[in-house]
N, C-alpha and C positions, 0 to 999 in steps of 0.2 A: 559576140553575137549581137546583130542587131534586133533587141526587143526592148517596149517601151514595158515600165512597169506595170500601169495599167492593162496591158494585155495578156500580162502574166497572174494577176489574180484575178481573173475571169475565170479561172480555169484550179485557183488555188486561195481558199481564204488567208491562209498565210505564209509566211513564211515556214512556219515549223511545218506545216502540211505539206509544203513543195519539198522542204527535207525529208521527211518522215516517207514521201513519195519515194524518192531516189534510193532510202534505205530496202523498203520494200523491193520494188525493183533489182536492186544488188542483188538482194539475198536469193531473189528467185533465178535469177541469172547463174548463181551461185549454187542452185538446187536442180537446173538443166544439165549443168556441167560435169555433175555426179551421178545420174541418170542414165551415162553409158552403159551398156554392157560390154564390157571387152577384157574383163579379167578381172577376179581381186587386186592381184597384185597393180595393176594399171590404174586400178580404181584407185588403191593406195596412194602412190603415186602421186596420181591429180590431185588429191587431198593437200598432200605435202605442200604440192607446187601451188595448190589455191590459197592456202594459208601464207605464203612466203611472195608469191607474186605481187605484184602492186603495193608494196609494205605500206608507203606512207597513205595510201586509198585506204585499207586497215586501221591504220594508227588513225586516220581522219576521221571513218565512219564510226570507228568505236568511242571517240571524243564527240563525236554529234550526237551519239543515242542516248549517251550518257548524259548528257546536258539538257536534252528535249524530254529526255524519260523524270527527270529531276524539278524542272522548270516548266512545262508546258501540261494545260489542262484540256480538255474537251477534244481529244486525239485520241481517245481509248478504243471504238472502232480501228483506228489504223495502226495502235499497235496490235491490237489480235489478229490484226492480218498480218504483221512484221512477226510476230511471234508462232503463230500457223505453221507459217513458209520454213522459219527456223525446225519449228520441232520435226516437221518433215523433213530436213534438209538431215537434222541430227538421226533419227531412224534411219533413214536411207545410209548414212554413213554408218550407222551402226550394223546396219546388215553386210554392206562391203567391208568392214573391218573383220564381223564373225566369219564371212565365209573365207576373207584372207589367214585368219590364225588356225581353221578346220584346215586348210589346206599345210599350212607351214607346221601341223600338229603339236602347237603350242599349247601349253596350259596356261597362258598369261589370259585375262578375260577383259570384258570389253573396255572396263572404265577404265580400268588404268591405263589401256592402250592408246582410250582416245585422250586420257589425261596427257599422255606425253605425246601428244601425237598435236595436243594444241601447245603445250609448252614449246615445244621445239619450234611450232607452226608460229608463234607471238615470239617466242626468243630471236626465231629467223627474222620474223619482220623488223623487229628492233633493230637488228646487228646491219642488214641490208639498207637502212634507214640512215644510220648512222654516218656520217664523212667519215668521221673521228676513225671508227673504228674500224672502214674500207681502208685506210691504209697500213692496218695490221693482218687484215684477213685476207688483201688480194682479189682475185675476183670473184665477182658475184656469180655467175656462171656454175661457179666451181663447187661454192659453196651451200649451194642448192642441190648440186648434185648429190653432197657428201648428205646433206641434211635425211636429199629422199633415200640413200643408201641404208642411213640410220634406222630409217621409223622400218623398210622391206628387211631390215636383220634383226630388227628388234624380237620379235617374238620367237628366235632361233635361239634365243641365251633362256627360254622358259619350255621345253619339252615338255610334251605331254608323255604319262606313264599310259602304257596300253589297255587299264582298266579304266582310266580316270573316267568319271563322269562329265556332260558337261554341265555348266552353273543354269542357271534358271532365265537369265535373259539368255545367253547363245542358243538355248532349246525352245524358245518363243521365236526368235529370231529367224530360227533355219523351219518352223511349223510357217511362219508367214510368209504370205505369197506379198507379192511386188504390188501390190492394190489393196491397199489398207483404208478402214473408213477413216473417218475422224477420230471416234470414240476408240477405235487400237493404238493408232498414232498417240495417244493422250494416253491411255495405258500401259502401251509398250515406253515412254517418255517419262513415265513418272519411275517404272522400273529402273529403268537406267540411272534411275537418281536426276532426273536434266527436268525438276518440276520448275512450270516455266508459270506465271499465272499472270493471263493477259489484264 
């Protein structure tokens, strides 16, 4: 790209701001793509494949926040907007996971689902990441596929009994509608155990 540097911080005092930009950015792009309506299971799905898609974009941006969140001062405005986007990003999935497991009549509940649901999601990106280890595991195609197989069978090994209740985030979860204030988002968030403090 031709740009001179001066005309890029016109627009940017520094460096960690034009990064911290671009994470922003990701994440909201990241919180569109979850936004569908077109099924749990499909919402599922995209989850799988968002986590596991672009590994090393993953592996990069989580090595940039971590270093900027560690090293960098006077950004505090622009993480509570990276942190925002996230916690809404994380509700929204947490509603597409409840209404996936209501349907699949699991009793498995939300945390653990979305715990293995990142595990697999950061284990995938590692493994797709790796040379090393594409020429044990064959194609990446393939491996994606089994991945999303994985997380759409998982809550079939956890039945729900016909009286069970359900737990206190899935019954917030399915009372809220699609248009949350802040102040729910940050309450349905801290339930979830995902307190985030910008």
């Amino acid at each position: 790209m031709d740009l001179a540097k001066g005309t890029l911080y016109k627009h940017f005092t520094s460096k960690d701001e034009l990064l911290l930009r671009i994470l922003i950015d990701y994440e909201k792009r990241k919180l569109d793509m979850i936004i569908v309506e077109d099924g749990a299971g499909a919402g599922v799905a995209r989850l799988v494949i968002q986590l596991v898609n672009l590994p090393h974009r993953a592996i990069l941006f989580n090595h940039i926040e971590e270093r900027l969140s560690s090293t960098t001062s006077g950004l505090n405005k622009m993480f509570a907007q990276l942190y925002h986007v996230r916690r809404e990003r994380m509700v929204r999935m947490s509603c597409i996971v409840q209404r996936y497991l209501t349907e699949q009549n699991s009793q498995m509940n939300i945390r653990d689902y979305m715990a293995t649901l990142y595990a697999v999601g950061q284990g995938g990106a590692s493994l797709l990441n790796s040379s090393f280890y594409q020429r044990y595991l064959g194609r990446r195609d393939t491996l994606k596929s089994a991945l999303v197989r994985q997380m759409l069978d998982l809550p079939k090994l956890y039945p729900k009994a016909d009286n069970q209740p359900a737990d206190e985030i899935s019954q917030r979860l399915l009372a809220t509608g699609q248009d949350m204030s802040e102040a729910e988002i940050l309450e349905l968030a801290e339930v979830i155990g995902q307190t985030i403090t910008p």
